[in-house]
C-alpha positions in Angstrom: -25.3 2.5 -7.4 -22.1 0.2 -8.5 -20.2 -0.9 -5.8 -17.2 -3.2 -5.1 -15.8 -4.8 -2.2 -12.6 -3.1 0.0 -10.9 -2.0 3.3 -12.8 1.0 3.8 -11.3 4.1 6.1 -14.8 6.3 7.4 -13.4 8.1 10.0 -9.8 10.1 10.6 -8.9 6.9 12.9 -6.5 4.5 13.2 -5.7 1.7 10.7 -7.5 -1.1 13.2 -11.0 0.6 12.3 -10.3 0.1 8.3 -13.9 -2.6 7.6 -13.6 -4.6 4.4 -17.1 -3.6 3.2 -18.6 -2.1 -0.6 -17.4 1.1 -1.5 -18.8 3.1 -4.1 -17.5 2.7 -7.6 -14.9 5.2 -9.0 -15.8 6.8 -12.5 -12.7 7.3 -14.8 -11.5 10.3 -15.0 -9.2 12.8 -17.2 -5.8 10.6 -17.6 -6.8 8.2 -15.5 -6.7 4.2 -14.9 -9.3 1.6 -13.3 -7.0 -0.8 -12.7 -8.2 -4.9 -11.4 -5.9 -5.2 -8.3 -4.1 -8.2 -8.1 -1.0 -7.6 -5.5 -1.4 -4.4 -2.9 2.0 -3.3 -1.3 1.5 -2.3 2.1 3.4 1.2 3.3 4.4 3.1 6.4 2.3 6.3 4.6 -1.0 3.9 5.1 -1.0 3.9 8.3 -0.3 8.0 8.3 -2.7 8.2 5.6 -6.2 6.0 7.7 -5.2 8.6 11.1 -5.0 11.7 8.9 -1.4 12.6 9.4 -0.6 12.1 5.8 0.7 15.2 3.6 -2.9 14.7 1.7 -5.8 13.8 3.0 -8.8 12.0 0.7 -12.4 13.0 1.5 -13.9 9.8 3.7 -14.7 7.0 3.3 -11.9 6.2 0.9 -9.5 3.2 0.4 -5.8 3.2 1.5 -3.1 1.4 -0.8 -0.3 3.7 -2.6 0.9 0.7 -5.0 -0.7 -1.7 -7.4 0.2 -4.4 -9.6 -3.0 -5.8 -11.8 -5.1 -5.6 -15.1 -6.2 -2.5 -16.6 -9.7 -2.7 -16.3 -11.4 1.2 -17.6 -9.4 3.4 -19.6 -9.4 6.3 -22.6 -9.5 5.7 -26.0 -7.3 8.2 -26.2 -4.7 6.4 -23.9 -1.7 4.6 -24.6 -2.4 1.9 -22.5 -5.5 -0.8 -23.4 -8.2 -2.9 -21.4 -6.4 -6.0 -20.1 -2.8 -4.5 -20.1 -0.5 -5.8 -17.3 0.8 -2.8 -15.5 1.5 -1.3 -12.0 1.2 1.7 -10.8 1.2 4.4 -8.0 -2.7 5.1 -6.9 -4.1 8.6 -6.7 -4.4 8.2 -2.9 -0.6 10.3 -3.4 -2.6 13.3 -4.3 -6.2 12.5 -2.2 -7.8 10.1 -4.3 -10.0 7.9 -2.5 -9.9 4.8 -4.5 -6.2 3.1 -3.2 -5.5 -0.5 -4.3 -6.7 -2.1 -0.6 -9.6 -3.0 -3.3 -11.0 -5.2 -5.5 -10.4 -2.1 -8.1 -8.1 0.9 -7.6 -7.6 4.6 -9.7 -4.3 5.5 -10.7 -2.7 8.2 -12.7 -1.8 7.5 -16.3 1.5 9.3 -15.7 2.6 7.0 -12.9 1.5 3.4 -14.6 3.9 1.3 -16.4 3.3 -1.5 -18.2 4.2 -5.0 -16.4 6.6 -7.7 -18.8 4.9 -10.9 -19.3 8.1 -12.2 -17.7 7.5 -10.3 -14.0 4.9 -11.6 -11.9 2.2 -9.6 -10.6 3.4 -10.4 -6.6 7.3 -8.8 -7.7 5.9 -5.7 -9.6 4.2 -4.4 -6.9 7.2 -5.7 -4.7 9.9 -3.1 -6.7 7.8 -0.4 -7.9 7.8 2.2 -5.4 11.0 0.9 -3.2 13.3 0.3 -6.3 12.1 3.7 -8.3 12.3 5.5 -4.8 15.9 4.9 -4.4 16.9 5.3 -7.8 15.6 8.4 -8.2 16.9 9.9 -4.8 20.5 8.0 -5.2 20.7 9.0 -8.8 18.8 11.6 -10.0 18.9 13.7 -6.1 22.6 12.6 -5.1 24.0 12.2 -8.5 26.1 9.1 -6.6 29.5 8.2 -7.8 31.4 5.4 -7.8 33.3 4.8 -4.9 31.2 7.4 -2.1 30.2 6.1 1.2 26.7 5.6 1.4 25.0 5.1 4.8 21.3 3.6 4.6 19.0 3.6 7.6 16.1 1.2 8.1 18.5 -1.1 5.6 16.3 -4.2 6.0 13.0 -2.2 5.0 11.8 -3.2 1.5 12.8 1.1 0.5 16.0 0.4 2.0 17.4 -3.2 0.9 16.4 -1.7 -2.5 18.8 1.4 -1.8 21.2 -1.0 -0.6 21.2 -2.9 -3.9 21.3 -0.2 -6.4 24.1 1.8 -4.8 26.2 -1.7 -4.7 25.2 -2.0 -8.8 26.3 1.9 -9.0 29.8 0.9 -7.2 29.2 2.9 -4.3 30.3 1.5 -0.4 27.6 0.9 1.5 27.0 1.2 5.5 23.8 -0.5 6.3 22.2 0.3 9.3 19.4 -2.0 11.4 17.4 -2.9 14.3 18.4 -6.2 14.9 20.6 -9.3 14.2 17.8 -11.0 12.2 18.3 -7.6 10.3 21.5 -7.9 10.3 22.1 -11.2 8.7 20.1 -10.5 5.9 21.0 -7.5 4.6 24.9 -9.1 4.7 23.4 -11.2 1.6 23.8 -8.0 -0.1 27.2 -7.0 -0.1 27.6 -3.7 2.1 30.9 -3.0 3.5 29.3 -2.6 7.0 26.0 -3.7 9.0 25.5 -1.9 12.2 23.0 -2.8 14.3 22.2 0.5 15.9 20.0 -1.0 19.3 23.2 -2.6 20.0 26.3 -1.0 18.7 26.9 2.8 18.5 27.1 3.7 14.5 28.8 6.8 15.0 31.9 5.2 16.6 32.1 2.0 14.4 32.1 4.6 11.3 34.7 6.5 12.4 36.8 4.0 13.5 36.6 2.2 10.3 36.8 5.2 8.0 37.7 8.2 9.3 36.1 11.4 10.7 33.1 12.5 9.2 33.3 10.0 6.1 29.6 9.9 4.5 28.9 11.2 1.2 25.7 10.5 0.8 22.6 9.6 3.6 19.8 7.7 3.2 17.4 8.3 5.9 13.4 7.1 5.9 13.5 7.5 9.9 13.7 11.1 11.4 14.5 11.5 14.5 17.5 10.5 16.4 18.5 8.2 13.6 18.8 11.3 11.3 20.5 13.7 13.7 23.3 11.0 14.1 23.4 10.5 10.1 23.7 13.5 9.7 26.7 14.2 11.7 28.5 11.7 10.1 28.2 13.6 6.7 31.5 14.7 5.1 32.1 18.3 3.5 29.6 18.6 0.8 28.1 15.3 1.6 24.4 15.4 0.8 21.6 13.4 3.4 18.1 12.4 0.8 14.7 13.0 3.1 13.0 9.5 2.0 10.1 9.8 4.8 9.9 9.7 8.3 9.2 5.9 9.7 10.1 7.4 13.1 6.8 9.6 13.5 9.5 12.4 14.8 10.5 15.2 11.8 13.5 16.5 12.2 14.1 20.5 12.7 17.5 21.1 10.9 20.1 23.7 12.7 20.9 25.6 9.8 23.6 27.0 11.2 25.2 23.3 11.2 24.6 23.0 7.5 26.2 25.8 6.8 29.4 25.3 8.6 29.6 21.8 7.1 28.7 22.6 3.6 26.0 20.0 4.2 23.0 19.5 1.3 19.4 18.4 2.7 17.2 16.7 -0.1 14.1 15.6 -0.6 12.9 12.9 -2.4 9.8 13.0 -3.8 9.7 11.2 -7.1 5.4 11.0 -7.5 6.1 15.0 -8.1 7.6 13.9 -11.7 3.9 12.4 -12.3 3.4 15.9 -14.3 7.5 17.3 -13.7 9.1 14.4 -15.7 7.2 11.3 -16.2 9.3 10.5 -19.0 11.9 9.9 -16.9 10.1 8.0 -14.5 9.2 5.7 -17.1 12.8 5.1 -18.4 14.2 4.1 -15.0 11.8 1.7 -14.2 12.3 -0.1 -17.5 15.8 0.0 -16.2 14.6 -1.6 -13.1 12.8 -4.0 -14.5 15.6 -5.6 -16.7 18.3 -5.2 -13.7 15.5 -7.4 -12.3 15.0 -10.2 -15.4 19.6 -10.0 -15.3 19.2 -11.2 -12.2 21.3 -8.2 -10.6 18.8 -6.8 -7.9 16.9 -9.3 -5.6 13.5 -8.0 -4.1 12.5 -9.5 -0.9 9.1 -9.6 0.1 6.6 -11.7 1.8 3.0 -12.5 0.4 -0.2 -12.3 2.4 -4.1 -12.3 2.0 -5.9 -9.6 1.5 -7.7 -10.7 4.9 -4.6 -10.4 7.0 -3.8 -6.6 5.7 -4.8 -4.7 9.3 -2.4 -7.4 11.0 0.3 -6.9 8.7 0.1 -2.8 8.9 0.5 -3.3 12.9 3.9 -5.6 12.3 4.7 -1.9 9.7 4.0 0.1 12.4 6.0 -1.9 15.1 8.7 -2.2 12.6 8.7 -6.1 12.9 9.0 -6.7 8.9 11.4 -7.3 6.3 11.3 -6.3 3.0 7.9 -5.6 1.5 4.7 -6.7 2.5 2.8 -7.3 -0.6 -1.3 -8.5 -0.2 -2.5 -10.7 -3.2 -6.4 -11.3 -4.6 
């Protein structure tokens, strides 16, 4: 039997039992990639996904890794893409594959790959692909933002949110960034947001209001849950609109409905791999958009690079919430 060499996930366990060892060899299937990993973004979800509490599960042993920036290495010959293409790409781990890109080789849906410009390195693809198309499809194509709404992003220093940060400063939105601590702090300022609150130390609600009013919010960006959300949330204005991005927190909200209603409040989730069959099209188009707001020089993505060896230690730092930006794993 081929094989090839990966962090392999054999039990429903934690993250710390994931064993670099050989792992069966996928076979290509119907509009599907093999794809030579080269840069592995490491994600909140992988550490859901290796304990099981992931919204999809992959039959065991499988390899975690949602994102992947490398050579195409299997393909088609009916696909639009060739051996040797540059691309990245969201793994089939989304919808229970069991071939993620914490691999020497990874699967990944045609729908959901995009050809890499010569011009981008391997390291920043993977660093923008899910965090930049994320938050441009939930500010965007979700909120429909406008020029001039208050956004307020939580977890701001997080690769998903610096990235929401960004786009809704390009869109000319104001932008309340909040964070967990003044090392946070400092570097999201780079980016331009009218306000950075650092929420262990200073109470958002009440700098908000003071600053602009009761209730002021348009639109929420919230990848937290929990007490983080319920406090967003009460800072929407009349038909102000809070995006569901994920849940960092481990604590899902349940949503008084009865508070919605009286605030003419929108809840929305953000989901963008369901446009992998919906509207890839589209998917495609804004990340080509993303990728020349990149080579313009008008988004910055911030990232660190590790080993593939130091993955495990780097998931912990996720977990603890002790990182900045993305963590992006290189072979």
């Amino acid at each position: 039997m081929k094989e090839y060499k990966a962090w392999v996930q054999d039990t429903v366990s934690p993250f710390t039992n994931l064993k670099f060892t050989s792992m069966d060899y996928p076979q290509l299937g119907s509009n599907e990639l093999i794809i030579e990993t080269k840069a592995a973004t490491l994600n909140f979800a992988d550490l859901l996904l290796s304990g099981g509490m992931y919204q999809s599960n992959p039959e065991r042993p499988f390899v975690p890794g949602f994102e992947v920036a490398g050579y195409i290495k299997e393909c088609s010959p009916e696909s639009s893409f060739s051996v040797g293409d540059r691309v990245v790409a969201a793994t089939t781990v989304f919808r229970s594959g069991r071939y993620g890109s914490f691999g020497e080789v990874c699967v990944a849906s045609e729908n959901l790959a995009y050809k890499l410009p010569d011009n981008i390195s391997f390291e920043v693809g993977a660093a923008i692909l899910m965090s930049y198309l994320t938050s441009d499809f939930a500010l965007h194509r979700r909120a429909q933002l406008k020029p001039n709404e208050l956004v307020l992003v939580n977890a701001a220093a997080g690769g998903v949110g610096l990235s929401a940060v960004q786009l809704a400063k390009i869109s000319g939105a104001k932008v309340i960034a909040a964070v967990g601590s003044e090392e946070k702090k400092k570097l999201v300022k780079q980016f331009g947001p009218e306000l950075v609150i650092n929420y262990q130390k200073e109470d958002i609600k009440e700098i908000v209001e003071n600053k602009y009013g009761k209730r002021p919010v348009n639109v929420f960006y919230d990848q937290v849950g929990g007490e983080a959300y319920e406090q967003g949330v009460k800072l929407l204005s009349s038909e102000g609109k809070a995006l569901i991005v994920g849940f960092a927190s481990g604590n899902i909200p349940s949503q008084i409905l009865s508070y919605l209603l009286v605030k003419n409040i929108s809840i929305m989730g953000v989901f963008m791999i369901s446009f992998e069959n919906d509207d890839k099209n589209y998917l495609r188009k804004r990340i080509e958009l993303i990728f020349d707001l990149y080579t313009n020089q008008q988004i910055e993505p911030i990232y660190k690079t590790i080993k593939f060896d130091e993955i495990i230690t780097y998931l912990d730092l996720i977990g603890s919430r002790k990182t900045v930006g993305r963590i992006v794993a290189l072979r």
